[in-house]
Structure formats: structure tokens, C-alpha cells
N, C-alpha and C positions, 0 to 999 in steps of 0.2 A: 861510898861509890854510888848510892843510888840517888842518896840526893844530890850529887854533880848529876848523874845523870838527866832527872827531872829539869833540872834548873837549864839544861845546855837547851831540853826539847822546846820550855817554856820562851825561852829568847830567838830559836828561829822560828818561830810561830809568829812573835812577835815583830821580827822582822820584814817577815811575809806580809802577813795585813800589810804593815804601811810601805811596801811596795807597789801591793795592788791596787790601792784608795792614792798611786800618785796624782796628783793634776792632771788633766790632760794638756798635749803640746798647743800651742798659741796656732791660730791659721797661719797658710803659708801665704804671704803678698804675691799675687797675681804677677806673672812674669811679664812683660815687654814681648809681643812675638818678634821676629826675626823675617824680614822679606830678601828675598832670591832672587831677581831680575833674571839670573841666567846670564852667561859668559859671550861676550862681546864675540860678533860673529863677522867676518868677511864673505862676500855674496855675489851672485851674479846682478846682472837684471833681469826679470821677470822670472826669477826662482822664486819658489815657495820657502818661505821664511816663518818657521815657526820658534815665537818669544814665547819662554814656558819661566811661570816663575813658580813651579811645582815644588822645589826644594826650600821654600818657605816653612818657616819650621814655627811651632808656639811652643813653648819649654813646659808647660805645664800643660797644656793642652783644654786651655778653657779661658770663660767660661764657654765661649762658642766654638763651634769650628770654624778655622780660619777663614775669612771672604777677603777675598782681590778687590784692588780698585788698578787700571792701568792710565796713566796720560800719556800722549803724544806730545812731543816738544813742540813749541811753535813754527823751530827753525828745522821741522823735519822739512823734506825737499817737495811732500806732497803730503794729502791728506789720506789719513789708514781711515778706511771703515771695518770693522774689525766687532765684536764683543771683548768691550773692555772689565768687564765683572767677571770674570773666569782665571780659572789658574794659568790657559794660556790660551795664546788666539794665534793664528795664522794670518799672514800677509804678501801681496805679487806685489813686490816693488817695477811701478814703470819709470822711475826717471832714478839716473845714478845721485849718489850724495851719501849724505850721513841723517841715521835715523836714529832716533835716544828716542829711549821710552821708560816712564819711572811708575815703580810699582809700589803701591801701599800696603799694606796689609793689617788686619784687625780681628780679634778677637771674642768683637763686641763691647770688650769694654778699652783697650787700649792700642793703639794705633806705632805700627812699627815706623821704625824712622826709614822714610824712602829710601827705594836703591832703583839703580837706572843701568840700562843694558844699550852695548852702541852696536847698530847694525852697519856696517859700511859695504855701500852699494857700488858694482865697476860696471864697466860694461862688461859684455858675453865676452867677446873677440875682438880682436883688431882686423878687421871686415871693412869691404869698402861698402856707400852706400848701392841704394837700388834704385834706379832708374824708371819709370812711369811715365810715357810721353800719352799714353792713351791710344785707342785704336786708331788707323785710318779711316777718312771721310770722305764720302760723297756731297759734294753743295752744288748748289746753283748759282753762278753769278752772283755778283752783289751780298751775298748773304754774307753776313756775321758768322766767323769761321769758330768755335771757343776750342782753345787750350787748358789742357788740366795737367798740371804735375801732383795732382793732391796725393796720387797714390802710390809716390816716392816714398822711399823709410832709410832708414838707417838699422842694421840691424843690432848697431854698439846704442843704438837710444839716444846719440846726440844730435844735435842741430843740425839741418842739412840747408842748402842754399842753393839758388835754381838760375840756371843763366839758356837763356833761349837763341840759339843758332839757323837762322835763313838761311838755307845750302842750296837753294832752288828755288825760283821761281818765275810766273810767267812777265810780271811787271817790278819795278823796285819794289821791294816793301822793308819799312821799317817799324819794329817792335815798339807799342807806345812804352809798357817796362819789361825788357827782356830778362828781367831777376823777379817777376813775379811768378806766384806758384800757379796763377789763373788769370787767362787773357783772353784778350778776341782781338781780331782781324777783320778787315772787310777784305773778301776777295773779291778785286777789279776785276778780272780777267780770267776767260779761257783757260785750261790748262792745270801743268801738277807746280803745287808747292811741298817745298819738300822741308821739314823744320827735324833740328836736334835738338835735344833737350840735355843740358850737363848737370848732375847733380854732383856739389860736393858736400864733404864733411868736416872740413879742412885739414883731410889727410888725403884724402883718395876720391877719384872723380870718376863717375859714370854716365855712360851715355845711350840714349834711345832716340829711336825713329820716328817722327809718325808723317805719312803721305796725306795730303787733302787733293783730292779731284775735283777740279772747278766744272762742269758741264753748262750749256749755253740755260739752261732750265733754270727758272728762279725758284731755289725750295731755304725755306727759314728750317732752322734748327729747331727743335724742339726747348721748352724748357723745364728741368725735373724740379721737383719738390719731394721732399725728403718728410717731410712734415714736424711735425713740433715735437722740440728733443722731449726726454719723460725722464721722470723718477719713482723706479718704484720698488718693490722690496725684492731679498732674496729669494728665489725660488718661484718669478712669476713666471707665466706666460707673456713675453712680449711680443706685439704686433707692432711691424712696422708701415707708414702709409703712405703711399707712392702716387695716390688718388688725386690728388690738385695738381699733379702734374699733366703739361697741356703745351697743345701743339699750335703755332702762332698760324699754319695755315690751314685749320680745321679740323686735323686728322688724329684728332687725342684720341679717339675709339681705338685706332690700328697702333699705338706707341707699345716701344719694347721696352721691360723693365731690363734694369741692370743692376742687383745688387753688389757692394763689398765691401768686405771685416776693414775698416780700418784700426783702430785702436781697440784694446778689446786685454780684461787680467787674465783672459787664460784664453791658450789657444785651440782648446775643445770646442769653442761654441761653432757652429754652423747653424744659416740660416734652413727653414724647410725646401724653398723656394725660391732661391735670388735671382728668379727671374720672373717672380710674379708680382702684381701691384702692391700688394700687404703679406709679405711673407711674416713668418713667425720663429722666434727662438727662445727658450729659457733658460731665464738669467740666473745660473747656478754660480754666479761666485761675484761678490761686492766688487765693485771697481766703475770704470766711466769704460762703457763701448760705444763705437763709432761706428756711423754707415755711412757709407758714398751711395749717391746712387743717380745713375745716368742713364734719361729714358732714347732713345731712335724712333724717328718715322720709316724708317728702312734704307733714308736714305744717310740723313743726318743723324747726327749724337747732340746731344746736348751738353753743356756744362755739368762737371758733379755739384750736387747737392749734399750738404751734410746733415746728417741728425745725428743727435747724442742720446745715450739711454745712461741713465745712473742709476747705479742697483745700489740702495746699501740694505744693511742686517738691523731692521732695529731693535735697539738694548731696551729690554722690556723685562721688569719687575714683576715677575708671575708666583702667589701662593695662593694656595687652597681653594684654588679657583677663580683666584679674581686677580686681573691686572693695576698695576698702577700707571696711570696715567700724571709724571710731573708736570711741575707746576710751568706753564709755558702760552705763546702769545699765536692764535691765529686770526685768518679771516673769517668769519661767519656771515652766511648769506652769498647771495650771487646776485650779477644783475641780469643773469642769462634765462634766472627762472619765471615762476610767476611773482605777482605784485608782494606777496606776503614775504619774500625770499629776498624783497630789495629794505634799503641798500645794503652792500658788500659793508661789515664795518667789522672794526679791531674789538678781539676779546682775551681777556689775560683770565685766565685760570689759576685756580691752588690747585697743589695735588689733590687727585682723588682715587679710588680705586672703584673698578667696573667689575663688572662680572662677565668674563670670558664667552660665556653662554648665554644663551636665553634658559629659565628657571623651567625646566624639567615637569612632568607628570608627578612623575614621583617625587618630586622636591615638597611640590604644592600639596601632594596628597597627606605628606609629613605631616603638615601644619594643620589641616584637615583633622587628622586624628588627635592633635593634641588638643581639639575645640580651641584653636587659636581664630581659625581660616572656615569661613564657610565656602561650602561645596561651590565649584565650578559648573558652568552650564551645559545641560545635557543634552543640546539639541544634535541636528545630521554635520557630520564633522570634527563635533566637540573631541578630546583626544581621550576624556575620560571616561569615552563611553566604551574603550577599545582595552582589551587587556593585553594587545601586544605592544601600545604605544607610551608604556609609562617612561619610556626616554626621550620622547618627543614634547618640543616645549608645550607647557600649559598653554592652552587658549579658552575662549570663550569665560573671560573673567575680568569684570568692570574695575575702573580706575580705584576705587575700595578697597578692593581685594588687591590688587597688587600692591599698593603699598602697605596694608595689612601686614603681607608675606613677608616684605622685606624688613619692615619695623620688629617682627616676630624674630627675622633670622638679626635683629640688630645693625641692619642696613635701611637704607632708602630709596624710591627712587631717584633715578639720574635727573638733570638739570636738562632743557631741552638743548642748551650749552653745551653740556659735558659731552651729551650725547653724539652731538654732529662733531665734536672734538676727535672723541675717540673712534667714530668712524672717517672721518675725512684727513687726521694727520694733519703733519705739519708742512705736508706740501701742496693743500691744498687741493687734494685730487677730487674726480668727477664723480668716480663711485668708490667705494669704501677700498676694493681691490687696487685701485689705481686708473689708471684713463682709456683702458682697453674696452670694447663692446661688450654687454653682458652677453653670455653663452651659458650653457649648460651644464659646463663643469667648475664653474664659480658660484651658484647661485639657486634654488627654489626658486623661480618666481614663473610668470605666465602661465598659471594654469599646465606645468608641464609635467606634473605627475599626480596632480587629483588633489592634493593634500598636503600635511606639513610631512617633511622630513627628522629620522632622529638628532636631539642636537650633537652639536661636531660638525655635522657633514661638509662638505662643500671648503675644505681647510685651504683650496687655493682663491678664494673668496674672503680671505680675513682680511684685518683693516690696516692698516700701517701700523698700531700697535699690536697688533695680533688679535683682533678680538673679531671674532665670527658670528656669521650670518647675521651682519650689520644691513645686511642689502637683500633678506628673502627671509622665506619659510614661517617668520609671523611679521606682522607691526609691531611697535612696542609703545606702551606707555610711559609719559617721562612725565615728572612731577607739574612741570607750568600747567598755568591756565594760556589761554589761546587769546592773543591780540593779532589781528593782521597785518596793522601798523606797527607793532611792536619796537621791530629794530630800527622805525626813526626817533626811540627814544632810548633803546635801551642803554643802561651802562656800561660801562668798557670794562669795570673788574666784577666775574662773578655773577653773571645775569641772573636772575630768582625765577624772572616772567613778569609779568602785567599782576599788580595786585587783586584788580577784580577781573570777572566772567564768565562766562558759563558754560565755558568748552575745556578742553584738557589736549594739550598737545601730543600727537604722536607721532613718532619717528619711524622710517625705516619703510621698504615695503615687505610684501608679503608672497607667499604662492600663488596666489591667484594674481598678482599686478603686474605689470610688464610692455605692456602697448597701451601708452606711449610709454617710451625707454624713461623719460623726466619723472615718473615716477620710483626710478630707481635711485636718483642720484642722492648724494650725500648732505643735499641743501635743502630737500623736497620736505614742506611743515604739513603737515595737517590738522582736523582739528573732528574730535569727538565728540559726543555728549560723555560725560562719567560715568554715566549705566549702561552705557552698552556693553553687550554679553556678542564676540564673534569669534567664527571658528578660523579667522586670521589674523585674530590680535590675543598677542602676550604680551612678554614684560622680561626685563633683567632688571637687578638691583645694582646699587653704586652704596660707597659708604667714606667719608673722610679718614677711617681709619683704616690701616692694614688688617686683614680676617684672624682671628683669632684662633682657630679652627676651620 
């Protein structure tokens, strides 16, 4: 018995071990993720529509966490501005139809097979339209009478059609096209004309009044100007500018403004003052808004005038500090500036990524301590003479030293290229913000607070990529040397600068600059020596690669 016993211990002992020394299991293959578009929806018009592809799933859950990519079909009914890199975005459909949008999803390493989500757009109601014949007028004889239907609607969103009605008047008169939206008349004669305005939608018709008083007194109508439509990002401030508009018989001093919302993705906005010459509104939601606007000498109206504002959200590529700026084709140069700014000509970019910010006190001082960087300059203003200022950007540090810093952190400076890129966007605008006047809550500049500010600030001042204080609180240094002639030679892909020189271009202006306003704008070169040390020039870094850290 005891030697069964021994022999039974010696065999699961045995067995043991080679349980425990088994192999280990083979890796598991990376799963395929799974994307969710979300369940096809039916909708008003101008409802808020949110496409969530949140129930996107990755089985194994790596190696990354999932990232979205969204498209729009080509055959949607209009174009979504939208962030399409998110698990879901919101949208105000204004025209009815059918909207598909397909969503991708990835996990870094493998790519789920598309799924697509249909929005089907109706109208609100079965509503008749609205009618808009415009106020009543007083003219003078002879004068050029205008009609406006422009601020007829529909409130189902479909097509409407305009037929114009003589119900009155002092002499025959006939419509040169009584189905246009916008006319004029000359009134012969003394006396009231009396006009209907029919609008249909081809279900239901509506009608308005409007009286014109002919008095023996010769008075011209005025004529509005609306001024040049714009585009600019989410969340601006926009000004509109009523100021070219003028009076054919001298009296543009005394004109009354008239502002009104025509088209517009949500019915929150109101202007401050739609009865001043540049009222203002911001633009808190992507979409195409519309103004009318019709000035008075007190006695006449003038014709409406239209502008358009287009607001989108741009999709911008933000880590560890630094944006990417892809690969894309703008204008550089103006012919509006000085000699060095002409001509306007085409340049195609690679991608790059910028630095969000201008490089910090304390960034620079980093580098400083690691005897990478020597010390920046001490003189009245310098920022490192200040021990509350170590988030305000470095200054007083020559073209040397900044790229020092950025070769240190593994970056470089920007291209005088990249630079007017990533402040002027790709719609070309005047200052980095967009085409509105610089003001005080967009910007550092003119000497309006002594000195630089910390960076950040001024976040309604960013550039159409989102990168700030492209337009105040230092200069910056960009890698070129300085030609004034440059761009009648430069290359169309990837400018470098001029091979030789003995200047260093710099971008941007600073706190002290500001009068004249052209030192502000997003085209404006300048040109240094490489050693100079001032307390309104820094520096940001750019680098071909995404940051690492």
C-alpha cells in the first residue's frame, strides 16, 4: 500500500509540471470593427438632425480607439457643413429631398466596410405661401418706381412664383415682366398706383398690397448696397455693411437703413441693429445666411439689396498642440498691397502641421536649461525679465534662436508659405479672422495694452484653421530669406524663399502695429536682419510630421 501510494503522488506531480510549462495560446487576429451609420430617419425642414454613428462597435477593441470618417453623398439636395471626424455631427436641412451619408470607421489598423444612414427631408406643413409686396412709397414724378417681392417665402421650402397686378392707376401702365421677383416702373403721372403682388406655390396663392404716391416733386429713389457676401467660421462676429449705399440725389448722409433675415440655418440669429448702416450678428451655427436690405431718403425706398454670409466649422486636425494644416492650393500675395505682396499667384502645399500658439516663456526657458537654447534678450519689455509672464510668448530672440528652439523640440520653422496659409485659409480672407475690421476683441495690436498678452488670448481672432494670434501680440519669424521680388519668380509647389540674402522674412503683426490697418492683413511681408533681439517679435514652430508628444 505505500508503494501504490508513493507512485499515485509521483504521477500527479508529474502531470502538474506539464500543465503548467504548456505553450502559450497563438495571438488573437485583429478583428474587422463594425460601423453604425444609425437608422434611417424621416424629418421636417429646418429640424435639427442629428446622424450619430455612436453604436459603432470594434470586437476586440484595438489596437486604437475607434475614429469616424463621415461623407456626404454627392446627390444630397444641398451641401452639409457639418464636422465629419466625430461619432456624430448635427445638421438644419433647408431644402426638402433625400440625404445619405456613409460612415467609415477604423481602428487604426483596419477599416470597417461602409454603412450609410438616409435622412428623408418634407416639408413642415401644407401652408400656403407668404406674400411681400414691400412698403408703400412716396416719388416724384418721373422717377423710377422699384418693386420687391424678394421677401416672399414659403414656409413648406418650395418654389414660389410672383405675378404682378396694376389695380390702379393714374395713366395705363404696363409691367415690362410681371412674373419677376424685382421691377421698376417709371411713373408718368400725378397720382396713386395701386399694385398686387400674387404669390404662388403651386398649390396656394397669396396676395399683398403696396400703394406708390406720385407727388408733382422730382425725388430719385435711393440705391442700397448690401456689400460683398463673406465667409467665415463658426462662432464669428459678423458685420454687415450698408455704407456704399447712396442717394442719386445727394442726400446719402440722411438714408435709412432697413435691415432683414432672409435665409438663415436657424431662427435664433437676430441682427443688433437692423436699422443701422453695419449692424452686427454671430454666426453660431454653419449654414448660408441671407440679408436684404433697403435704404430711404424719407421719402423713397430703394430696391433690396442682397448679401450672403457663409459660416462653416472647419475640420481641423488638432494634437499636442499643433494643427495640421492638409495638403491644399491657395492664393498668396495680393495686388492690393505694397510692391513686395504682388503679384497674387497660385501655391500648392504638402501637409504640414503648425503650432497652435506662438512658443511660450516657459517653453523657451525649457530649452534654456537644457544648454540647448541661449538666454533671450533682457532689455524694457523683454518677457523674461517678468516672473508673471512666463505664458506669454517669448520675444526679444533673433532668427538663431528660434530655430534653435524648434530643431531642439524636433520641429522647424514655418515656410513664409505655410505661414500666410495657415493664417489666411482657403478663402482667401483679409485678416486671419476673416474680412471684418480689426477691433479689440480679436486682436493685441496698436499699442492698446502696453505689451504682449498671454498666449490663447484673443480665441475670436483665430484663423480659419483655428490657429491664433496669427494677426497681433508678437511678429513671428518664418524660415525664408527676404526677396521683394520674390513672387515674380517664385514656384507654384512648396516655396523655400530666395536662395540668397541677408534679410529673414517675418510674418504677422504685433502689439504695438495697427495704424495703418495694412499692417494687419494676412499678406503683409516684412523683412529683418537675423540678429535682431525685439520685445514684439517671436516665433512658432511647424514640422512635416504629426508631434509625437
Amino acid at each position: 500500500m505505500r508503494y501504490h501510494k508513493k507512485y499515485f503522488l509521483w504521477l500527479t506531480t508529474i502531470i502538474i509540471i506539464f500543465s503548467c510549462s504548456a505553450p502559450p495560446a497563438p495571438p488573437t487576429a485583429n478583428l474587422r470593427p463594425t460601423a453604425e451609420a444609425g437608422p434611417n430617419q424621416s424629418v421636417t425642414l429646418r429640424s435639427i438632425v442629428v446622424v450619430n454613428g455612436e453604436n459603432s462597435i470594434d470586437p476586440d477593441e484595438g489596437p486604437d480607439p475607434i475614429s469616424y470618417s463621415w461623407k456626404s453623398a454627392e446627390s444630397n439636395p444641398t451641401e452639409v457643413i457639418a464636422s465629419m471626424n466625430e461619432s456624430k455631427f448635427e445638421f438644419t436641412p433647408i431644402k426638402t429631398g433625400t440625404y445619405i451619408f456613409i460612415l467609415t470607421v477604423t481602428d487604426g489598423q483596419i477599416e470597417s466596410i461602409p454603412d450609410s444612414t438616409v435622412i428623408t427631408v418634407s416639408s413642415q406643413n401644407d401652408l400656403p405661401p407668404i406674400a411681400e409686396a414691400g412698403p408703400d412709397l412716396i416719388v416724384g414724378v418721373g422717377a423710377s418706381v422699384p418693386l420687391s417681392a424678394i421677401n416672399s417665402s414659403d414656409p413648406n421650402g418650395n418654389e414660389i412664383s410672383f405675378l404682378w397686378h396694376v389695380v390702379e392707376s393714374p395713366e395705363p401702365l404696363t409691367l415690362l415682366d410681371p412674373t419677376a421677383s424685382q421691377l421698376i416702373f417709371i411713373a408718368k403721372s400725378v397720382g396713386k398706383y395701386r399694385l398686387v403682388l400674387e404669390v404662388s406655390n403651386g398649390k396656394y396663392k397669396s396676395q399683398d398690397e403696396i400703394n406708390i404716391t406720385v407727388q408733382a416733386a422730382a425725388n430719385l429713389p435711393p440705391i442700397a448696397d448690401a456689400g460683398d457676401d463673406q465667409k467665415v467660421k463658426i462662432g464669428s462676429i459678423v458685420t454687415l455693411n450698408g455704407g456704399l449705399s447712396n442717394d442719386p440725389d445727394g442726400n446719402t448722409k440722411d438714408l435709412n437703413f432697413r435691415w432683414s433675415l432672409g435665409q438663415a440655418p436657424t431662427a435664433s440669429v437676430s441682427l443688433d441693429d437692423s436699422t443701422s448702416e453695419q449692424p452686427s450678428f454671430v454666426a453660431n451655427q454653419a449654414g448660408v445666411y441671407s440679408f436684404g436690405l433697403q435704404v430711404s431718403d424719407g421719402e423713397a425706398i430703394s430696391l433690396m439689396d442682397i448679401v450672403s454670409i457663409t459660416v462653416f466649422e472647419p475640420i481641423v486636425n488638432e494634437s499636442y498642440g499643433m494643427i495640421e494644416i492638409v495638403t491644399g492650393n491657395f492664393i498668396m500675395g495680393t495686388n492690393s498691397g505694397a510692391s513686395d505682396e504682388k503679384p497674387p499667384h497660385s501655391v500648392s502645399l504638402s501637409t504640414f502641421w503648425i503650432d497652435k500658439f506662438e512658443v511660450r516663456v516657459l517653453n523657451y526657458q525649457e530649452c534654456v536649461t537644457a544648454d540647448e537654447c541661449s538666454p533671450a534678450g533682457l532689455s524694457s519689455g523683454c518677457n523674461t525679465n517678468y516672473a508673471d509672464r512666463t505664458d506669454h510668448p517669448i520675444n526679444c530672440v533673433n532668427w538663431d534662436q528660434a530655430k534653435t528652439y524648434c530643431n531642439w523640440m524636433q520641429k522647424r520653422l514655418p515656410t513664409e508659405a505655410e505661414w500666410e496659409y495657415s493664417a489666411r485659409g482657403r478663402d482667401n480672407r483679409l485678416y486671419p479672422w476673416g474680412n471684418q475690421a480689426p477691433n479689440s476683441s480679436l486682436l493685441n495690436y496698436n499699442n492698446l495694452i502696453g505689451g504682449t498678452t498671454t498666449v490663447g488670448s484673443f480665441p475670436l481672432g483665430n484663423s480659419y484653421f483655428n490657429v491664433n494670434n496669427m494677426g497681433g501680440n508678437v511678429q513671428e519669424w518664418t524660415n525664408d530669406l527676404y526677396s521683394g521680388d520674390y513672387y515674380n519668380s517664385s514656384p507654384e509647389n512648396n516655396p523655400q524663399g530666395p536662395e540668397k540674402g541677408s534679410l529673414r522674412v517675418v510674418r504677422g503683426a504685433s502689439w504695438k502695429l495697427g495704424i495703418l490697418q495694412e499692417v494687419l492683413t494676412t499678406t503683409v511681408r516684412f523683412a529683418f536682419v537675423p540678429t535682431t533681439k525685439d520685445n514684439s517679435l517671436g516665433f512658432r514652430c511647424a514640422s512635416n510630421f504629426p508631434p509625437e508628444k
